[in-house]
N, C-alpha and C positions, 0 to 999 in steps of 0.2 A: 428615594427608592432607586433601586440598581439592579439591570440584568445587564448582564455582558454574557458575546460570546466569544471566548477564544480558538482563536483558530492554530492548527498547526498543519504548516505547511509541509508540504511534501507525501505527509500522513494521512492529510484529510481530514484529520479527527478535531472536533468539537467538544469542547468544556465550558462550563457554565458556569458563573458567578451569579449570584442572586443574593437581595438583600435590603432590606429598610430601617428607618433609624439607624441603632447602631448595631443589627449583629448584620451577619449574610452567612449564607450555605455555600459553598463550591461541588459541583457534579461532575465525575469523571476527571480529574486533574490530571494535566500530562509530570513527568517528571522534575523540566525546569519547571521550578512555582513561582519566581518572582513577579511576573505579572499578576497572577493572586495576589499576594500582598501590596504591590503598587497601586491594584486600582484599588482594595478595600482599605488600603490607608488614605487615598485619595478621597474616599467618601466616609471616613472616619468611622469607620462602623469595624469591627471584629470578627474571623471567621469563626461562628460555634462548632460546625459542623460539616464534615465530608462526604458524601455521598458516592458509592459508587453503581452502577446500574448493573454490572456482571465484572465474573473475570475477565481480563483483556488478555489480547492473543499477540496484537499486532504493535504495542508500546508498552513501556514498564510504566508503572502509575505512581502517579507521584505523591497518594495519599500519605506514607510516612512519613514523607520529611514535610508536607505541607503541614502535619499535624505537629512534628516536633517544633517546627518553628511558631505557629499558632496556636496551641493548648488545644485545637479545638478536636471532636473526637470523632474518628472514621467508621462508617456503617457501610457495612461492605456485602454483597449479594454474593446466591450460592452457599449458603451456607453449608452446605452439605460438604464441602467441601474442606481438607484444615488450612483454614487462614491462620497466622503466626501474626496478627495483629488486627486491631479494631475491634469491633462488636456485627454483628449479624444482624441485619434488617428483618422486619418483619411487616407480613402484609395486613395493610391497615395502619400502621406504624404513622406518628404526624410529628413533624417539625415546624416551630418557628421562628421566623427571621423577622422584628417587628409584625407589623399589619400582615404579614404575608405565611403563608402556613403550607406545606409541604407536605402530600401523603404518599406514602410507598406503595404501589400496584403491583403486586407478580403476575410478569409478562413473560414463562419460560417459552422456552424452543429454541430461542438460538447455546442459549447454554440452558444448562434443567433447574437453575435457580434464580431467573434475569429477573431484573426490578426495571420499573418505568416507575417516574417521580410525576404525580399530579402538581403541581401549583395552582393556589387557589389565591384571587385578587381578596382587598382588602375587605369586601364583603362578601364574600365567603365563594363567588361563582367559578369554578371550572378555568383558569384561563388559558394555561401552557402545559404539552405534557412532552417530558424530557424522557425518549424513548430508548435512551440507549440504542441495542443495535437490533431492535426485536423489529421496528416499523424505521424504513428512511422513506426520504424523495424520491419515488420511483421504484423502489424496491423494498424487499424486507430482507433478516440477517441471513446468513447461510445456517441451514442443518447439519452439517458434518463434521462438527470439532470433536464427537467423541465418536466417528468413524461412523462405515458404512451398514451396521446391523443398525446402531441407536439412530441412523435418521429418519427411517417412515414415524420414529415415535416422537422422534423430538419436531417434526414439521407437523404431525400433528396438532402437538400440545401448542406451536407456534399459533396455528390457525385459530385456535379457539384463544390464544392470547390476544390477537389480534380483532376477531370477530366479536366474540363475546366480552372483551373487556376495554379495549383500545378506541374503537368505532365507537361504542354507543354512549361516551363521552361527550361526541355533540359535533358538529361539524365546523363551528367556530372557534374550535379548544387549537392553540397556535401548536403545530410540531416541533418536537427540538429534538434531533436525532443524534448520537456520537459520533456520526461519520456523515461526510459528502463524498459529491463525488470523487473517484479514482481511489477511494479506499478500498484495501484486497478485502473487508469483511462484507462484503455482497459483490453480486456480478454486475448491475449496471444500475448504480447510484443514478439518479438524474442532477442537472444542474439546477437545482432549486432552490437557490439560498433560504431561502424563507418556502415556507408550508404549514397547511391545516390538517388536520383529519379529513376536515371536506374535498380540498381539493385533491388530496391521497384517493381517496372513497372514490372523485372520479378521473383520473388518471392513472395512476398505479397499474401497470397493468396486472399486478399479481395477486393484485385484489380484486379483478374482474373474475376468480375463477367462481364457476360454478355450484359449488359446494365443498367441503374438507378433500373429499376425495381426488378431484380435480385440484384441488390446492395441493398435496402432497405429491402428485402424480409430478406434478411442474416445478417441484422443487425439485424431485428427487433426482428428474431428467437434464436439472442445472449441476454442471459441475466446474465451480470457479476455485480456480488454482488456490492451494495450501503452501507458501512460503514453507522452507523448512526450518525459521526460524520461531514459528509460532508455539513449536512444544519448550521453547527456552522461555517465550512468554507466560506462557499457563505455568510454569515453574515456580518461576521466580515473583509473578503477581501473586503469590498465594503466601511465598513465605516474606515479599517487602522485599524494595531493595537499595540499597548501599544509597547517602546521597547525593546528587549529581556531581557536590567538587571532592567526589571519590575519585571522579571520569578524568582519564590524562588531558589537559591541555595541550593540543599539539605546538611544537619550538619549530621557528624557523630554522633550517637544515643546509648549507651551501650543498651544492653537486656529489661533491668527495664525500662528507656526511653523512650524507643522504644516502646515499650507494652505499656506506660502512653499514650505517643502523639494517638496512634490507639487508645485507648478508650476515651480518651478528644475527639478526634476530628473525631471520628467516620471514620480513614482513611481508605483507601484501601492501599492491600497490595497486590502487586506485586514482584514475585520471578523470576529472571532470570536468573535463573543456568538450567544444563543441566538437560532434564527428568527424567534419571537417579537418581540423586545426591536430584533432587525434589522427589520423589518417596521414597527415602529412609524415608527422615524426612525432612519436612517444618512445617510452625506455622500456627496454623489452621485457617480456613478463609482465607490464601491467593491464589491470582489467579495465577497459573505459563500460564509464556510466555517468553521463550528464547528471550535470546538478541538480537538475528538474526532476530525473526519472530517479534519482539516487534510496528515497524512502521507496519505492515502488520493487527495484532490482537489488537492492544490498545483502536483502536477505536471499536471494538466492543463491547471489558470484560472490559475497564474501562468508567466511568462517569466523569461529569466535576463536578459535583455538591458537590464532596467532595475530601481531597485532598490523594496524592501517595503519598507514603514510599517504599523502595525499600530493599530485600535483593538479594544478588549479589558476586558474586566470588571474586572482586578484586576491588581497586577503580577506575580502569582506566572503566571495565563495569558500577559501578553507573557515571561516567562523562559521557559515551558514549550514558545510558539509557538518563539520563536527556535531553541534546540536542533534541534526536528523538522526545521524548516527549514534548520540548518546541517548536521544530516545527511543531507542531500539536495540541497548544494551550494549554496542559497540565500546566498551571503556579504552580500550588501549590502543590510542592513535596519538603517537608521541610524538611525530613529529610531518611536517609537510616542505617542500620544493623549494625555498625562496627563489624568489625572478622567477619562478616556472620555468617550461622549456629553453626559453634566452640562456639560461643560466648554464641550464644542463648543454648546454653547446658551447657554451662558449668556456666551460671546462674538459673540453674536446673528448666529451662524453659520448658512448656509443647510443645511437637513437634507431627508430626502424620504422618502416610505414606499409602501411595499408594499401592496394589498391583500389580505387572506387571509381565506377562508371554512371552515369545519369541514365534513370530511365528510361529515356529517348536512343541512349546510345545502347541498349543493353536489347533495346527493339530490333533497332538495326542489324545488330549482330547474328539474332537469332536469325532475322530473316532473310538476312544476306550467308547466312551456314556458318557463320564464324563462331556461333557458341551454344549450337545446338544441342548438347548432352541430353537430358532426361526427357528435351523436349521431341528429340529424334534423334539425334545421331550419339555420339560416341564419348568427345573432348570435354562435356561440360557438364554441370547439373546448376538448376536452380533447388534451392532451399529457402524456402517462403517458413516463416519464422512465427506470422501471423497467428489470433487465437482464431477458433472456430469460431464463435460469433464474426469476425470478421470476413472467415471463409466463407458466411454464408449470407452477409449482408451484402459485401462488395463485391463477390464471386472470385473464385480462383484458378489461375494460369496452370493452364493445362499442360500437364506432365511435370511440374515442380514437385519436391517434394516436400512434405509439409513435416515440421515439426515444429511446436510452440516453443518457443523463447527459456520461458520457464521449464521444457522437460529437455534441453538441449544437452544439461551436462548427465542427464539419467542415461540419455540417447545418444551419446557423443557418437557411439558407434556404428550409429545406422548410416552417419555423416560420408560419405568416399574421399580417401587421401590422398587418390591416385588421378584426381581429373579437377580441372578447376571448380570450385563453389563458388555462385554468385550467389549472395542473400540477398533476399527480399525480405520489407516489411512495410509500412504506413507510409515511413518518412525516410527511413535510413540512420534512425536514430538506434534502433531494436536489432539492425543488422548490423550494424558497431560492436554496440554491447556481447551480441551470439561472436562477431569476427574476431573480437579482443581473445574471448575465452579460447576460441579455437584455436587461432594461433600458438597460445600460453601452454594448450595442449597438444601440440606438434603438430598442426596442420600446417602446409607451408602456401601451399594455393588458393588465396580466398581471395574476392574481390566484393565488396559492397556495393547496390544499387541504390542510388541516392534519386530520392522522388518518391513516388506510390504512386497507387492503383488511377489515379485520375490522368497520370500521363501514359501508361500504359497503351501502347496500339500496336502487337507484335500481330503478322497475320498465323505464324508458325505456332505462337504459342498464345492463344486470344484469351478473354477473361470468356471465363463461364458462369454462368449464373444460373442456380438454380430455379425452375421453373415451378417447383409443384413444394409444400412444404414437405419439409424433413426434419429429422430430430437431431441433436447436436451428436449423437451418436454417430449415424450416419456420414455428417458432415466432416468429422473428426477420422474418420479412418481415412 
């Protein structure tokens, strides 16, 4: 017998392999699948069956080519929907893999046709149930994929997926959700690797509500960012897509190369070294996004409609960047830096840099009058980058101006190009990413604050916290 979970990094997201004797099931597959076939040839057993729990928004799925390569056939949720491949699940629906038997649950609300998969052990009890993104550690899925009319209805139908179907399961039945934490399909996953029903029932806090009405009320007043990549998702999960060694491999590139292919081909350029290191000297026009944040931001600062180049530390990060990126539909990135920055200097390549102050020094400044803008005087502004849960948990510097990360390039305009910008955010990782873009778009004055809210001690511009609850509305203006 065999459960595996695979993890994908960057994503968050969670796939499942299951299986005894010789067949196994796979749930949710991302699009590379050879780990699929490595561990179930490993345990000699055959994939019969694909399962998927909804449409995906935030990866392309890798059901087709898992199937072209295994015979075995995809049962895909939503039916309502035209899928251009596999069969339609249906509730009540059983599968087996040896000893082990698999029933399909309809769990809707996060999309209007979600499946949650029961697994049942060898004699016959309740053991796992693989929730898709209807129930996580901490949270459940967002309502707003078919916008703001359908969500009092679709958190509804969630609630009673969840209360009446999900819960009375048994408080020993193990959780296995499609996402953990830091995945954009809910607002605050917890860190849970592992979870029950029962320990959901008593932690979660979004399961403490009151009643339906009080459940909806608290979703509806949740509003966690929509990548604008996710309507490329919903797209192309419905018609299958292309398989992964469709995706360009990116060619090591010298300097001069490098530089050609981005003006031939109009590419974008993405830096994923540390802020730091970006700060110093990067090639102008590129967008930094650490490797770590890269599945989290790609989809906001890059486009599909032209293709990436990468520079990068080492090549084991351009291997690790491209994946992320080809699980997220990014196919055309043809090529990346060789030597990285060394290179690009030492072909006495034009480079350019960033200013960045420590939060310590960015205190001083305010309160010595050297960078007083939005806080009081005239020369300067802060733009705090941070989301509103953070504005409200850690409190926010009085007189900055806020705009999140994510609506920067909606909002570029609100930004002033006439007085220096200091960004803020957690670490100075997020105020990179906002400085990159800005520059790219002719801001010529930015400077970055490296550090956060812990070292913060401005007397001019102090943290405020709020005292009395508020709604993320309020906090958000």
């Amino acid at each position: 017998m065999i459960i595996e979970r695979i993890v994908s990094e960057g994503l968050a997201h969670y796939s499942y392999l299951i299986g005894d004797r010789s067949e196994a099931i796979v749930i949710d597959p991302r699009r590379d699948v050879d780990i699929y076939l490595k561990t179930a040839a490993q345990a000699d057993m055959r994939i019969s069956h694909i399962l998927e729990t909804h449409r995906n928004e935030d990866y392309f799925v890798g059901s087709m080519e898992l199937a072209g390569r295994t015979g075995g056939q995809v049962w895909h949720a939503d039916s309502q929907w035209d899928y251009q491949y596999g069969k339609p699940a249906a509730h009540g629906q059983r599968w087996k893999a040896g000893r082990l038997e698999v029933e399909a649950l309809a769990t809707p609300g996060h999309t209007p046709g979600s499946f949650s998969y029961l697994l049942r052990d060898p004699a016959g009890f309740p053991w796992m149930l693989f929730s898709g993104d209807a129930l996580f550690a901490g949270d459940v899925g967002r309502i707003d994929l078919l916008g703001p009319d359908k969500a009092p209805e679709m958190a509804g139908r969630l609630f009673e997926s969840i209360f009446e179907r999900i819960l009375p399961l048994g408080d020993d039945v193990i959780l296995c959700p499609a996402h953990g934490s830091g995945s954009v399909c809910a607002e605050a996953i917890a860190e849970r690797l592992w979870t029950t029903i029962g320990l959901e029932r008593k932690h979660n806090p979004r399961l403490k509500a009151s009643g339906k009405e009080d459940f909806v009320s608290t979703l509806l007043a949740s509003r966690p960012d929509r990548p604008p990549y996710f309507r490329r998702m919903e797209r192309v999960n419905l018609e299958g897509r292309p398989p992964m060694s469709a995706a360009t491999c990116p060619q090591p590139l010298d300097a001069k190369n490098f530089l050609s292919l981005v003006e031939r081909e109009d590419a974008q350029i993405i830096d994923l070294r540390q802020e730091t290191a970006y700060s110093s000297a990067h090639i102008p026009g590129s967008q930094f996004i650490w490797l770590d944040g890269l599945a989290g931001f790609a989809g906001w600062f890059a486009g599909y409609d032209r293709p990436i180049v990468l520079v990068g530390g080492n090549r084991g990060d351009i291997e690790k960047a491209k994946v992320i990126l080809q699980r997220m539909g990014f196919d055309s990135i043809p090529g990346y830096l060789a030597g990285g920055m060394l290179s690009w200097h030492m072909a006495a390549m034009k480079s350019e840099s960033l200013k960045t102050v420590t939060v310590q020094e960015i205190c001083r400044l305010l309160d010595g009058g050297g960078a007083s803008g939005a806080a009081g005087g005239s020369n300067a502004v802060i733009l705090d980058v941070r989301s509103a849960g953070e504005l409200e948990k850690d409190g926010r510097i009085m007189g900055a101006q806020h705009i999140h990360i994510t609506e920067i390039s909606a909002r570029k305009g609100e930004v002033p190009r006439d007085r220096r910008v200091y960004i803020f955010c957690g670490s100075g990782l997020r105020s990179m990413v906002t400085a990159s873009f800005l520059k790219a778009q002719g801001w010529t004055d930015l400077a970055v604050i490296l550090g956060g809210m812990a070292g913060w001690r401005s007397r001019k511009c102090p943290i405020k916290k709020s005292l009395e609850k508020r709604s993320r509305v309020l906090i958000n203006k």
